[in-house]
C-alpha positions in Angstrom: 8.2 20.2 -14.6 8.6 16.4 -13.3 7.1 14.8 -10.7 9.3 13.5 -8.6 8.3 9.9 -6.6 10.5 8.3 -4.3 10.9 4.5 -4.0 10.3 5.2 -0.4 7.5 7.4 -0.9 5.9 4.1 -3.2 7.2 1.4 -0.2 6.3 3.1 3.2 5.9 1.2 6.1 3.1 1.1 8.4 -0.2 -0.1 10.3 -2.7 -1.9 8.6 -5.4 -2.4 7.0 -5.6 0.1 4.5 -2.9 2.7 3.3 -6.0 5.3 2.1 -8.6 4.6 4.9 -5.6 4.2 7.9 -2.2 5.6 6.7 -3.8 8.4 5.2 -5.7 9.6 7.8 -3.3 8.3 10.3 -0.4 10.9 9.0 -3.4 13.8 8.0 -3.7 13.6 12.2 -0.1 14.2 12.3 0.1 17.0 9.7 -2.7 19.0 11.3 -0.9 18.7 14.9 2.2 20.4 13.0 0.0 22.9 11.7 -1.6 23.8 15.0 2.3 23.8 16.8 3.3 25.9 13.6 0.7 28.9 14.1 0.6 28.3 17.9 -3.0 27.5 18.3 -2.3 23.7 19.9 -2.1 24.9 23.4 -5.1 26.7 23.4 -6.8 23.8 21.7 -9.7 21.4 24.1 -11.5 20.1 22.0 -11.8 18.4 18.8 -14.1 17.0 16.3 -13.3 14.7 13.1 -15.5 14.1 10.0 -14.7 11.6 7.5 -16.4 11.5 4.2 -17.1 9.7 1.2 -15.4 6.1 0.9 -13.9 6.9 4.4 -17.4 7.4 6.0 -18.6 4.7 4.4 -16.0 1.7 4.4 -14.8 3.8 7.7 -15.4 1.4 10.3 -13.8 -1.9 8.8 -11.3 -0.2 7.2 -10.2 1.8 11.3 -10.5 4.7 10.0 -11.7 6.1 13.3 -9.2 4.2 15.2 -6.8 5.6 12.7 -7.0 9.4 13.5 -7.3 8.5 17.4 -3.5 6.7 17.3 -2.4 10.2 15.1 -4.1 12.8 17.5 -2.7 10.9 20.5 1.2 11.3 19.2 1.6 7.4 17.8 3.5 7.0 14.5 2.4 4.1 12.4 5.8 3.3 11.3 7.2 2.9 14.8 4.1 2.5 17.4 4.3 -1.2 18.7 1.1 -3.1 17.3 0.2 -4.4 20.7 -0.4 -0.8 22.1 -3.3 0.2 19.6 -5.7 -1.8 21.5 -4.6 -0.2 24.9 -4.6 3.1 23.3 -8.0 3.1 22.3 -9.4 1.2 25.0 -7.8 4.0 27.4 -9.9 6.6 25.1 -13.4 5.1 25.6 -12.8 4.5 29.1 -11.9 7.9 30.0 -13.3 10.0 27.4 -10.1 11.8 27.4 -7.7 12.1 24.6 -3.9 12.3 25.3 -3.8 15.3 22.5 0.0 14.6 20.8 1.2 12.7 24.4 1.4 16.2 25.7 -2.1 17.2 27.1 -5.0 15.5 27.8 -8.6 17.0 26.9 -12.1 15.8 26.9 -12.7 14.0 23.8 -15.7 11.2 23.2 -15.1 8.4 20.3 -18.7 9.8 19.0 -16.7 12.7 18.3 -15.9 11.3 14.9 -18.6 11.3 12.6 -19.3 9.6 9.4 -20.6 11.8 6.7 -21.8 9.3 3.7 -21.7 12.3 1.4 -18.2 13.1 -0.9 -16.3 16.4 -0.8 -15.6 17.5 -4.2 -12.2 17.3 -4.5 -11.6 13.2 -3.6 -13.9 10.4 -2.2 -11.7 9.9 0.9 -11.9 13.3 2.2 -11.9 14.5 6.4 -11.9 17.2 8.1 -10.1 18.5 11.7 -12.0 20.9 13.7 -10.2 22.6 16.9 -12.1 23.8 19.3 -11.1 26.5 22.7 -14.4 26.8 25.0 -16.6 26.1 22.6 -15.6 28.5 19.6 -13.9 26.7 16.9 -10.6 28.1 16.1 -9.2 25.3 13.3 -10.4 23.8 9.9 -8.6 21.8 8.0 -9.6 19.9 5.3 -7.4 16.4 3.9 -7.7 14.1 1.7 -6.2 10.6 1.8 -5.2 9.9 -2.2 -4.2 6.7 -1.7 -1.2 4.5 -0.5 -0.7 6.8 2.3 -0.4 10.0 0.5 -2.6 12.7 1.8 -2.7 16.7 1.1 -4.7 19.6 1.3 -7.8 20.8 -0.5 -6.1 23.8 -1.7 -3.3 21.9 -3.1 -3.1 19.9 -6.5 -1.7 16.8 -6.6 1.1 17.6 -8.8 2.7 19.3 -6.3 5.1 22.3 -6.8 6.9 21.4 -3.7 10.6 22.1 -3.1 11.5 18.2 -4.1 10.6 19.2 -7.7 12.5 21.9 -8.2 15.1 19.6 -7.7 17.3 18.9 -10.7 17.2 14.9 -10.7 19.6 13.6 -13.1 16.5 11.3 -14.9 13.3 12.8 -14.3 11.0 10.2 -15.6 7.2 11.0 -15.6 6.0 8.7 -18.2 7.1 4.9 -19.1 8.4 5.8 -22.2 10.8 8.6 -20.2 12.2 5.8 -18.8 12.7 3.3 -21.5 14.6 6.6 -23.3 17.0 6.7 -20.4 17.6 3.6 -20.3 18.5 2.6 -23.7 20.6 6.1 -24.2 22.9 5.4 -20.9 22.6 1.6 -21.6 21.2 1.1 -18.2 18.9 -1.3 -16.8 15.8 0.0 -15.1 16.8 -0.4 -11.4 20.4 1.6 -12.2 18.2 4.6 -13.4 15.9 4.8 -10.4 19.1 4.6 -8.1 21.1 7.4 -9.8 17.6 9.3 -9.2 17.7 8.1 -5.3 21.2 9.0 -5.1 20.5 12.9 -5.2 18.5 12.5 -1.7 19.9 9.9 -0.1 23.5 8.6 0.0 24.2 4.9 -1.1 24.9 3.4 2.9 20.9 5.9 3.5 19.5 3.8 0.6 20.2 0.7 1.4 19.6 1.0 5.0 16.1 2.4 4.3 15.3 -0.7 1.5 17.0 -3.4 3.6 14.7 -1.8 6.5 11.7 -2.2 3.8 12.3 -5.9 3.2 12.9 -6.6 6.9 9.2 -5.6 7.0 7.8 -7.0 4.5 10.1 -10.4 5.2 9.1 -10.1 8.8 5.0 -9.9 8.1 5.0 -12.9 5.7 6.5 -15.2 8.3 4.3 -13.8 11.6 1.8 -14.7 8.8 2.7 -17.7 8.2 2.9 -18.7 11.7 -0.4 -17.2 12.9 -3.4 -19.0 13.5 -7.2 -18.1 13.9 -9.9 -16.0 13.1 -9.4 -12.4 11.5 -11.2 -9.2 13.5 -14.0 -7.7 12.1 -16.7 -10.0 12.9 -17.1 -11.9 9.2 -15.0 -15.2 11.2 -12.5 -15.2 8.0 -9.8 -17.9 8.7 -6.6 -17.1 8.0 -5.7 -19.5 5.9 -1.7 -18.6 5.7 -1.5 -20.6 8.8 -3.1 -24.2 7.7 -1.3 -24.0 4.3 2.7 -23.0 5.7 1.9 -25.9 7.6 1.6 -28.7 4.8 4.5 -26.9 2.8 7.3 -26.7 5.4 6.1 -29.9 7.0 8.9 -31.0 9.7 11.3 -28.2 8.4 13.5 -26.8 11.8 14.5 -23.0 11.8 14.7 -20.4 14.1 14.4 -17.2 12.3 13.3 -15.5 8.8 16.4 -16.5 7.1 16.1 -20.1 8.4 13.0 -20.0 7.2 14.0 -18.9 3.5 16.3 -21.7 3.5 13.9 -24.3 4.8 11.4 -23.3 1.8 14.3 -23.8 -0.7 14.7 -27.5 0.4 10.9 -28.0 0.2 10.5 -30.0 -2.9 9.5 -27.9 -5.9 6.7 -28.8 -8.3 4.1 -26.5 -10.1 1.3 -26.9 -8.1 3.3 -26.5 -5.0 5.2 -23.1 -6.4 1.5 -21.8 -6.7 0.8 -22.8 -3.1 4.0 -21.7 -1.9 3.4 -18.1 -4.1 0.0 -17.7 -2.6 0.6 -18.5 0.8 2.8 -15.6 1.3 0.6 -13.6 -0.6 -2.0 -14.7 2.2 0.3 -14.3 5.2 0.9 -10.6 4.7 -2.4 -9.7 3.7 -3.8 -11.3 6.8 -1.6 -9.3 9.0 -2.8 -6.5 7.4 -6.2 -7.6 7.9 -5.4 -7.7 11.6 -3.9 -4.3 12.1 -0.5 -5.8 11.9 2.1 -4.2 10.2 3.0 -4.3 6.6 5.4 -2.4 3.3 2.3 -0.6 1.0 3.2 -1.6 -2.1 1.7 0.8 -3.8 -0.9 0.1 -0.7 -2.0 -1.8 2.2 -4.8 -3.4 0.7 -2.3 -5.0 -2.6 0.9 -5.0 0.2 1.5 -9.0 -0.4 1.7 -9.1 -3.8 5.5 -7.9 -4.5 6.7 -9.5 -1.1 5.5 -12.6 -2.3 6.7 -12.5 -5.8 10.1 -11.2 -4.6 10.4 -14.8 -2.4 9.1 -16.7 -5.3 12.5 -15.0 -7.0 14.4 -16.1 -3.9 13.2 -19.5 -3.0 12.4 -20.7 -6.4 14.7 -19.0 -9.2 17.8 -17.9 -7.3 19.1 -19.6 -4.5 22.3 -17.6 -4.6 20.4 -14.2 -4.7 21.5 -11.6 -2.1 20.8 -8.1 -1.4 21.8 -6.5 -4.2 18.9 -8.4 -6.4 16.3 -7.7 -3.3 17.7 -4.1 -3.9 17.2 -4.1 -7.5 13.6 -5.5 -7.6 12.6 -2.9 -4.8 14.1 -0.1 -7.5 12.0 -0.9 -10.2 8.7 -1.8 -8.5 8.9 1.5 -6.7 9.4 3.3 -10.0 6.7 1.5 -11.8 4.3 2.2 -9.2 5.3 6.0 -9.0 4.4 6.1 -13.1 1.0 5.0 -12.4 0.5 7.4 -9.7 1.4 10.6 -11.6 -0.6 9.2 -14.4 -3.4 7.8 -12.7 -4.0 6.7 -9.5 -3.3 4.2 -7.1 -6.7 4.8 -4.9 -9.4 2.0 -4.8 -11.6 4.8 -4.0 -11.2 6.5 -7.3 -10.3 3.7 -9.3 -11.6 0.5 -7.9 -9.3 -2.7 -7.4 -7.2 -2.4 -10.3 -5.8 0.8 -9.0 -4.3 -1.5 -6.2 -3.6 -5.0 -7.0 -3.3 -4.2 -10.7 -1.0 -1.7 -9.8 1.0 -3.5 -7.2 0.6 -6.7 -10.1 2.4 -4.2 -12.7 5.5 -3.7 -9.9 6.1 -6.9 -9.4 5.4 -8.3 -12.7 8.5 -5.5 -13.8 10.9 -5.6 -11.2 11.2 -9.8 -11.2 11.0 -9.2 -15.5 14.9 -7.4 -14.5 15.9 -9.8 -12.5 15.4 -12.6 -14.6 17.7 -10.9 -17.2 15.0 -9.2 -18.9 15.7 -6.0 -21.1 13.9 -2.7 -19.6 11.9 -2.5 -22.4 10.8 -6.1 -21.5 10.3 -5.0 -18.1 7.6 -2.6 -19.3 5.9 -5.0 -21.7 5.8 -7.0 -17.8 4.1 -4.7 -16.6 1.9 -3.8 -19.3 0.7 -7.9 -19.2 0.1 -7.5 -15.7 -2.0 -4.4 -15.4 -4.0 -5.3 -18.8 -5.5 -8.0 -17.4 -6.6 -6.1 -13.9 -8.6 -3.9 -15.8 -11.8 -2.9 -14.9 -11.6 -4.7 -11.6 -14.1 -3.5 -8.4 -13.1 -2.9 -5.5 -16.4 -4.2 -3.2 -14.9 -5.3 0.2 -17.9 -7.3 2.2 -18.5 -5.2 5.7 -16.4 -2.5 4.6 -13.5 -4.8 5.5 -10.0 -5.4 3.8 -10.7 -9.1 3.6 -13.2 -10.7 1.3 -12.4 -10.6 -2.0 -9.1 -8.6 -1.2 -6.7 -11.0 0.6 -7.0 -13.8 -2.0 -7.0 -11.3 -4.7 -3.1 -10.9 -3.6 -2.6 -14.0 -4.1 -4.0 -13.7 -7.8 -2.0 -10.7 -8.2 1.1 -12.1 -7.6 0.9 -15.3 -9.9 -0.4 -12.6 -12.6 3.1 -10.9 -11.6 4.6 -14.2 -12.5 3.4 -15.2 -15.5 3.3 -11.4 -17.0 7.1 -11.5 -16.9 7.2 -15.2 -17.8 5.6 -14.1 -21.1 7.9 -10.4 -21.5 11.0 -12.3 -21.4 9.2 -14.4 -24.4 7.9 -11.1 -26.2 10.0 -8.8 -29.0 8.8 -5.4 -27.4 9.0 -4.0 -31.1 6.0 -6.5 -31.8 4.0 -5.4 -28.6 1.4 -3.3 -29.9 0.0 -1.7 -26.5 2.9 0.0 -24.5 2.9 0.4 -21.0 1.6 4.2 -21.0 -1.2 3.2 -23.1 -2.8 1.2 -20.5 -2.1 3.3 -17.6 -4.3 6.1 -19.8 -6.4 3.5 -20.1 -6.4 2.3 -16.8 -7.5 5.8 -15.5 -10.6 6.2 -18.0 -11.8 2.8 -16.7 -11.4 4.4 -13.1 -13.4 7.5 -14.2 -16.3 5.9 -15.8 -16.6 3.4 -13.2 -19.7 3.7 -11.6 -19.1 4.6 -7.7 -20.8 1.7 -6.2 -17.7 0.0 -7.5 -14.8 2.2 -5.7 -14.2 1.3 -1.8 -17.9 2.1 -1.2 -18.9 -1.5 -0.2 -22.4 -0.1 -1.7 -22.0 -2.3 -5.1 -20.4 -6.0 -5.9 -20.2 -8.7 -3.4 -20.2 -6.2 -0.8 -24.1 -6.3 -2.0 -24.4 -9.6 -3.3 -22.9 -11.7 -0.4 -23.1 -8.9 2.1 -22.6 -9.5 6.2 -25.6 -11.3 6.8 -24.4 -14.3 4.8 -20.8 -14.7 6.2 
C-alpha cells in the first residue's frame, strides 16, 4: 500500500525554532489532551508530569522544548497562538505554579515538572512521555515521539501508518521518485500537475489554493519581519541577526509599505552576481532568524531548514520572473512538497536520526526541484535537481552550539538555498539519460549515511562545533 504525504502535511505552519524539538512536542500535548477528553479521564486529571528524552533532553532547552509542551497543555495552537503571548504564557506558569490545563482548569503544576532524561527510548531519539496524575495515583501514560518536521505518533504505532488516508484510492500514489517520473511521462504531465490531481481527492481546487496562498503568506510574511528586525537573537550566545544590516545595503532608499511593495522594490534593485547571492542569502537569514526567535515560520520539510525554499522561491520571483503570479508560487509549493514527502517515506527528515542533511539537504532537494519546473525544466530534470542538491549535503552533522537553532544552522540556509540554485542551474544543462545516480539512489543513500552516523552527530550538541567551539567561547 502507498503512503500517502500531503503537501500540507510537508509545509505546516507554526512556532519556531524547531519542527521536531517544538512542533512535535507542541501537537504530542495536544494529542494526549484528546486522548484524555476521549476516554474521559481529563476531568479527573491534577496533576501532570513530562519527560523528554534523547535529542529532546538533551538539545531540550535551546531548542523550547519545555516551553513547547507548556503552550500545548495550556490549550495554545502553534499555527494560530499570537507570538507575543508565549512569553506571558509562561511567565504566568512560573509565577503561579499553576497550569491553565487546555484553558479549561487550572491545576498545580511546577516548570520542574518537566524533566530531562539524557538517555534514548528505543524506538526514536526524540521520544516523551505524559504522565496524568488524580491525588497522587497516576492514571495516564503515554508515550510520543516527535519524527521530525512536526510529525509525531505513538510507540505502538509504525511510521508507515495504516491510517484511514491510505486506504484512500489516490489517482497517483507515488512512494518512490521513480513512481513519479512514470506518471509523469505516461499522462505527459509535469511534476506539479501530478501532485495536484493527488491533492484534489482531499481538498477542492478554491481549499488548495487557499491553504498554499495561506502557506506563502507565512513564509512571505517571516522573510520581511526578518528583514526588518534588528538585534541580538535569545538564547544567550549574543548571535546578531544579520538579515537586518544586510536588507539594509540592498534596498537602500527603496519606499514600500507592504510585502508586495517590498517584492517590487527588490526587483528594481540593480542585479549583479554577487548581489543575487546577497539578496538569496539574506532571506535565507531573515526567516531562519525568526525562527531562531520563536517567531513564526512554513517547515519546509522543518523549522530548522524553513528558509531555504522561501528564499529560493523569491530568488524565482525577484530575479527570473518578474511577471510570475500565483499560479508559479503554486506550482513550486507542489513539487517541493512532494519531493520532501519521498524523502520522508524513504528516509527521514529528522536531524535527530539523520544529522543536517536530513534537513537542509532535504529542504535543498525541494527547492532545488520545484524552481528546476519552473524554469521550464522536464520532470525528469527536476529529479536530477534534486538529486544535485541532496548529493552534495551528504553526510552533513547536525551539532547546534548550546543546543540552539543558530550556529551553524541559520547560515547553513543560506548555503542550502544557493545549492538549490545551482543544482537546477546544472539539471536544466543535464540529459537525465546520462545521469548515472537517480534520485532514489541517494535518498537510500542518504539514510545509510543517517544510520551509521555516529550519534554525537544527530541534534545531540554532544559532537561537532557544539564541542569544538562550545558556549564558553561565543
Amino acid at each position: 500500500m502507498s503512503q500517502f504525504i500531503s503537501v500540507f502535511d510537508m509545509l505546516k505552519i507554526g512556532v519556531g525554532p524547531s519542527s521536531s524539538h517544538t512542533l512535535g512536542p507542541w501537537r504530542g500535548a495536544q494529542q494526549w489532551i484528546e486522548k484524555l477528553k476521549e476516554t474521559d479521564i481529563f476531568d479527573v486529571i491534577d496533576g501532570i508530569k513530562i519527560d523528554l528524552y534523547g535529542s529532546l533532553s538533551l538539545t531540550g532547552i535551546g531548542h523550547a522544548t519545555d516551553l513547547a509542551v507548556l503552550l500545548g497543555l495550556s490549550g495554545t495552537d502553534p499555527e494560530y497562538i499570537p507570538v507575543e503571548d508565549i512569553e506571558t504564557i509562561i511567565n504566568k506558569i512560573k509565577e503561579t505554579n499553576k497550569l491553565h490545563f487546555n484553558a479549561e482548569k487550572n491545576i498545580n503544576f511546577s516548570v520542574e515538572n518537566v524533566v530531562f532524561n539524557k538517555d534514548f527510548l528505543p524506538f526514536h531519539s526524540n521520544g516523551f512521555i505524559f504522565r496524568g496524575f488524580c491525588k497522587g495515583k497516576e492514571i495516564s501514560t503515554e508515550t510520543y515521539y516527535s519524527i521530525g518536521g512536526g510529525f509525531v505518533i505513538q510507540e505502538e504505532l509504525e511510521i508507515t501508518l495504516e491510517t484511514e488516508i491510505n486506504k484512500i484510492n489516490f489517482p497517483y500514489p507515488i512512494n518512490r521518485a521513480t513512481e513519479l517520473e512514470y506518471y509523469c511521462e505516461k499522462e505527459d504531465k509535469t511534476i506539479s500537475e501530478i501532485v495536484y490531481q493527488n491533492e484534489l481527492v482531499l481538498k477542492t481546487a478554491s481549499e488548495i489554493d487557499f491553504e498554499l496562498k495561506r502557506v506563502w503568506d507565512t513564509m512571505l510574511e517571516c522573510m520581511y519581519i526578518g528583514c526588518h528586525t534588528g538585534g541580538i537573537l535569545p538564547g544567550g550566545l549574543n548571535v546578531k541577526r544579520r538579515a537586518f544590516g544586510t536588507h539594509q545595503k540592498l534596498i537602500k532608499d527603496a519606499t514600500y509599505t507592504n510585502e508586495q511593495e517590498w517584492i517590487t522594490a527588490i526587483r528594481s534593485t540593480e542585479v549583479k552576481f554577487r548581489k543575487i547571492l546577497k539578496w538569496v542569502s539574506c532571506l535565507a537569514l531573515s526567516v531562519n532568524e525568526v525562527n531562531a526567535a520563536l517567531g513564526r515560520v512554513v517547515t519546509a520539510p522543518t523549522n530548522g531548514s524553513a528558509g531555504v525554499i522561501p528564499a529560493v522561491l523569491m530568488y524565482y520571483l525577484v530575479i527570473e520572473n518578474h511577471d510570475a503570479d500565483f499560479e508559479h508560487i503554486k506550482k513550486f509549493l507542489l513539487v517541493a512538497g512532494e519531493i520532501g514527502s519521498i524523502f520522508k517515506k524513504n528516509a527521514t527528515i529528522s536531524a535527530a536520526m539523520g544529522g543536517c542533511q536530513a534537513e537542509i539537504g532535504v529542504s535543498s532537494a525541494m527547492a532545488a526541484a520545484a524552481l528546476t519546473e519552473l524554469l521550464g525544466g522536464t520532470p525528469a530534470q527536476c529529479l536530477v535537481a534534486a538529486e544535485i542538491a541532496m548529493e552534495h549535503h551528504l553526510g552533513l552533522t547536525c551539532d547546534p552550539i548550546g543546543g540552539l537553532v543558530q550556529i551553524p544552522c541559520i547560515e547553513r540556509n543560506a548555503m542550502g538555498a544557493i545549492k538549490a540554485i545551482n543544482a537546477a542551474e546544472l539539471a536544466l544543462e543535464t540529459n537525465p539519460k546520462e545521469s548515472l545516480v537517480p534520485l532514489d539512489k541517494v535518498i537510500d543513500t542518504m539514510w545509510q549515511t543517517a544510520k551509521d552516523m555516529h550519534r554525537n552527530y544527530k541534534e545531540t550538541s554532544e559532537g561537532g562545533l557544539a564541542i569544538t567551539v562550545g558556549l564558553a567561547d561565543c
